[in-house]
C-alpha positions in Angstrom: -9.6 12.5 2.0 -8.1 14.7 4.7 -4.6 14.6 6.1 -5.5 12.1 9.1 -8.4 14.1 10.9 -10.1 11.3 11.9 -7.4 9.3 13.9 -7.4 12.4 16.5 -3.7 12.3 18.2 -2.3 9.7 16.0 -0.2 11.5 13.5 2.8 11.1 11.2 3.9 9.2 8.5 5.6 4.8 2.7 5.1 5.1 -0.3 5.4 8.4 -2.3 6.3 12.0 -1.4 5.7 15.0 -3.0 7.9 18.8 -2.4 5.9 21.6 -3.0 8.8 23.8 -1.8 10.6 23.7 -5.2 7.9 22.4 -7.6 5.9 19.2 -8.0 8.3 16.0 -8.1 7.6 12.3 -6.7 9.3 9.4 -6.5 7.8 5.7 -5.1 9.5 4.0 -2.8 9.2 1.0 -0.1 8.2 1.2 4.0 11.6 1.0 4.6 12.8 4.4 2.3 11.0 7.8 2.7 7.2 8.4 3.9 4.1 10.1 2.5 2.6 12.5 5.3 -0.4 12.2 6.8 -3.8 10.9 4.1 -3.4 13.1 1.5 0.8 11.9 1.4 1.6 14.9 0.4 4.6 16.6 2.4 4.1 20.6 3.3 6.8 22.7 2.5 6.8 26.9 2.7 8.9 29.7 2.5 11.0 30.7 4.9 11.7 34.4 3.3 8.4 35.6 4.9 8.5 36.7 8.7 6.0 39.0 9.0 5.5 40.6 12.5 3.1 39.1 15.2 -0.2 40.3 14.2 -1.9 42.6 17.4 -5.8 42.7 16.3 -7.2 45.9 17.4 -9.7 46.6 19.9 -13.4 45.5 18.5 -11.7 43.1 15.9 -11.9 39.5 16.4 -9.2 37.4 18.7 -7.9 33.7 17.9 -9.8 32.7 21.4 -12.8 33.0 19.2 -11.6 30.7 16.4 -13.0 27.8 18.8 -16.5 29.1 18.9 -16.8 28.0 15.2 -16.0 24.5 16.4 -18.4 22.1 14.0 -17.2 18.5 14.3 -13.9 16.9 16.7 -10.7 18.4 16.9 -8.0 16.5 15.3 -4.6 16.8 15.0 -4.4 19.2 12.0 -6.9 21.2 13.7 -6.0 25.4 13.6 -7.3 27.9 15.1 -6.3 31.2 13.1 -7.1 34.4 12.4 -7.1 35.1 8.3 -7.4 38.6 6.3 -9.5 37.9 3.0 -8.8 39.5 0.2 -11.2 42.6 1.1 -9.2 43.0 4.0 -11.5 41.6 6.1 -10.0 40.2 9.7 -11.9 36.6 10.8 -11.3 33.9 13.3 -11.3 30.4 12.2 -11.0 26.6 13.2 -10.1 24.6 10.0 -8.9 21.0 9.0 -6.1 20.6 7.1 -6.7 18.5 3.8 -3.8 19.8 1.6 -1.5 22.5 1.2 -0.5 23.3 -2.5 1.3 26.3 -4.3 0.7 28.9 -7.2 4.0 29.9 -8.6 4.9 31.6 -5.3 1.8 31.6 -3.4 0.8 28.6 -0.8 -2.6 27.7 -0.4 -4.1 25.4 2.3 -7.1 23.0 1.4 -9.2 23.0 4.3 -12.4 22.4 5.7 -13.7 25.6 8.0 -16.4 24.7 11.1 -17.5 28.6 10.1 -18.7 28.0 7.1 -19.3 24.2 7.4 -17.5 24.0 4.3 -14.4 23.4 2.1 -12.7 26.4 1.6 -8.9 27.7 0.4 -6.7 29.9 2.6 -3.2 31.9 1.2 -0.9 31.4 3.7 0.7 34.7 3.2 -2.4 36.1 4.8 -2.9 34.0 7.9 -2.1 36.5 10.6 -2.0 34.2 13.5 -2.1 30.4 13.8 -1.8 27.7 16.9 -2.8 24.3 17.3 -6.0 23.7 18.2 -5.1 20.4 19.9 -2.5 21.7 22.0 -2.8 25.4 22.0 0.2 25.8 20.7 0.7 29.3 19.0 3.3 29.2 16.1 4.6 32.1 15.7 5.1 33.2 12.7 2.8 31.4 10.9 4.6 30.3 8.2 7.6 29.1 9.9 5.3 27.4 12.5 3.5 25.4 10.1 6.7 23.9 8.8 8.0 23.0 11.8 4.7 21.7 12.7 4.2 19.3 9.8 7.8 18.3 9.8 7.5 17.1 13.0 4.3 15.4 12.2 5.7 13.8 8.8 8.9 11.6 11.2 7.5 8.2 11.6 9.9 7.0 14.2 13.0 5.4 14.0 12.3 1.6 14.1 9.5 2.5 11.1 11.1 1.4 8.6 12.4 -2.2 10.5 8.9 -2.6 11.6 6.9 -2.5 8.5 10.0 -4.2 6.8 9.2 -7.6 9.0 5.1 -6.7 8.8 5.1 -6.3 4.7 4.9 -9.7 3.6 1.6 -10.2 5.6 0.7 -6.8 4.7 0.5 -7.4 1.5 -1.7 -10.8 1.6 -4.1 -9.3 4.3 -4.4 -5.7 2.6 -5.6 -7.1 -0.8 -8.1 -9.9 1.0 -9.4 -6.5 3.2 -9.7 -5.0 -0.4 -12.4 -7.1 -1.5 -14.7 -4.1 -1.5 -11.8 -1.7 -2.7 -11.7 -0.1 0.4 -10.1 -0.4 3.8 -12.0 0.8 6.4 -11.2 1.8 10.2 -12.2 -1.6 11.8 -10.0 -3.3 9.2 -6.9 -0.5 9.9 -7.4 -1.5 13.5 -6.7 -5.1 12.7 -3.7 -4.3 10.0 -1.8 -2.1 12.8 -2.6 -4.9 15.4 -1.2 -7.3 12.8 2.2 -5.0 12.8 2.6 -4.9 16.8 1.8 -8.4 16.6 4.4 -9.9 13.6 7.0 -7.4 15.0 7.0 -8.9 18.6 7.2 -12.8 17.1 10.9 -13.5 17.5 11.7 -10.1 18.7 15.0 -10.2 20.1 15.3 -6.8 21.9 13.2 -6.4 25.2 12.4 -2.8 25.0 9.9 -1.1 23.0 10.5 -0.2 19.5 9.3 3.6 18.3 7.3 4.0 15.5 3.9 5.9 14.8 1.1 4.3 14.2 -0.7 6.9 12.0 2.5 6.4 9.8 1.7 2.5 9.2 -2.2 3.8 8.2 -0.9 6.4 5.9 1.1 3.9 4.6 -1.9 0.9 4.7 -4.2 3.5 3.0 -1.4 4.0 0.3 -1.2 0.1 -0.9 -3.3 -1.3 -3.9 -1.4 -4.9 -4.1 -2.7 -7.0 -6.6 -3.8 -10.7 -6.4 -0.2 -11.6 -7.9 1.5 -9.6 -5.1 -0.4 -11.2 -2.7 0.4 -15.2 -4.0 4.3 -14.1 -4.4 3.9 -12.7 -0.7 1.9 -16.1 1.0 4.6 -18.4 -1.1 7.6 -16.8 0.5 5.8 -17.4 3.9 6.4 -20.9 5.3 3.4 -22.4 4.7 2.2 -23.6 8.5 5.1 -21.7 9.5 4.4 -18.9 12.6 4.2 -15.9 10.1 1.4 -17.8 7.8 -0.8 -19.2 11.4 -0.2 -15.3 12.4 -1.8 -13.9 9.4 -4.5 -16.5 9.0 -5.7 -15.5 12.5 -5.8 -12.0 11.0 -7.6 -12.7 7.8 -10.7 -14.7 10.3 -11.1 -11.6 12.1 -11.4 -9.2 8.7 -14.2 -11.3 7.9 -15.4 -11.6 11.1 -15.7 -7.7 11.1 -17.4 -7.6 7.6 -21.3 -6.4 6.6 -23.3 -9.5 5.4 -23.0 -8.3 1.7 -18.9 -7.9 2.4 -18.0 -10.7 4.5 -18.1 -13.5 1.5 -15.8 -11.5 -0.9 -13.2 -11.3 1.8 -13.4 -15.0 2.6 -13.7 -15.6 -1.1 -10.2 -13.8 -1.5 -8.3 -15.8 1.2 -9.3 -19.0 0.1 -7.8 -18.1 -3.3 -5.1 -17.8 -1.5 -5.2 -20.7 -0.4 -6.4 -20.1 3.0 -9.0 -22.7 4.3 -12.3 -21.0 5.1 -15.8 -22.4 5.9 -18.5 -20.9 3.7 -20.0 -17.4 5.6 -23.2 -17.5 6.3 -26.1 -15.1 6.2 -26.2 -13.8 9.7 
């Protein structure tokens, strides 16, 4: 999976973060503790001991204007444009998508996909010369340093995130696993989740303004869960049966099955009505 590419300008970040700054640690926690970035939830963290001079390319020697040339599919929001010196010295431009960013003892490596080659390919950070957003234009400069700041900005999911998905979990929990029927949760059905959240936050809301939180943060975090059919009854029981929240997320679970292939619709419905949900039988259509 890549780090969010597909949701264009919705980025961000909960569920489990991994440092690369100092080694590989994790720890799993709740929506309402710290966040994994964007798909991959893996945080990006690089030195900061390397400051190496803006790069000038010389005359005849490609420019990071021409990065955008390779363009091969939409520009997302860990789109670059940069220009990269490959171990023979060689000087290219080139528009990737971020998937990953790891580290070799000391060296950082980004996973990315490159529209010149079409393909996956890896990137050492130390020998990125130049680097900007390809959504914005924004040149970060130096690289390294850039990219931090960049991703940290990226990774902050607002500060009502954690209240939000706090008073969304419980539905969460019962919708994600019916949605799950066919183990995966695809964009229609992370449309309806994060409509879900706006929705269950504004029941009862007592403050008139807008709260702030980042939507591709609730995804990363949807994408994240794998509740299991126990999770799901202990969430629905601590729901008020015909109570506001349960009517809420009934409404939800008709539309995941309204938005289900023929072969996918009848395992979703199966899975609410173990619930306990009342459902008529889904027909062919």
């Amino acid at each position: 999976m890549a780090l969010f590419l597909t949701t264009a300008i919705a980025v961000a970040l909960a569920a489990a973060i991994v440092y690369w700054l100092n080694g590989r640690g994790s720890r799993t926690v709740g929506p309402e503790e710290d966040l994994p970035p964007l798909r991959q939830r893996e945080s990006i963290e690089l030195r900061r001991d390397r400051r190496p001079a803006p790069f000038v390319a010389p005359a005849g020697m490609p420019v990071l204007a021409d990065a955008a040339k390779t363009a091969s599919r939409p520009v997302g929001s860990l789109t670059f444009d940069l220009l990269y010196r490959d171990a023979n010295g060689e000087v290219s431009a080139r528009r990737i998508d971020i998937e990953e960013v790891s580290r070799n003892f000391d060296t950082y490596y980004i996973e990315a996909w490159c529209h010149l080659r079409r393909a996956g390919r890896s990137f050492r950070v130390d020998r990125i010369l130049e680097l900007a957003s390809a959504e914005t234009g924004e040149v970060m400069s130096p690289p390294v340093e850039g990219l931090r700041r960049y991703i940290r900005e990226q990774n902050d999911p607002g500060p009502d995130f954690g209240s939000v998905m706090g008073k969304a979990r419980k539905g969460l929990t019962v919708l994600i696993w019916i949605a799950r029927a066919d183990n995966d949760i695809s964009e229609r059905e992370a449309d309806i989740l994060v409509a879900y959240i706006v929705e269950r936050d504004a029941m009862g809301a007592r403050s008139k303004g807008a709260r702030v939180w980042k939507e591709a943060a609730a995804r990363s975090w949807i994408d994240y869960q794998r509740p299991t059919m126990e999770d799901a009854a202990g969430a629905r029981a601590t729901m008020a049966f015909s109570g506001k929240e349960d009517a809420l997320c009934a409404r939800f679970i008709e539309q995941l099955v309204a938005c289900q292939p023929e072969d996918v619709a009848g395992k979703v419905a199966g899975r609410a009505k173990r619930l306990g949900y009342a459902f008529p039988e889904v027909r062919s259509r």
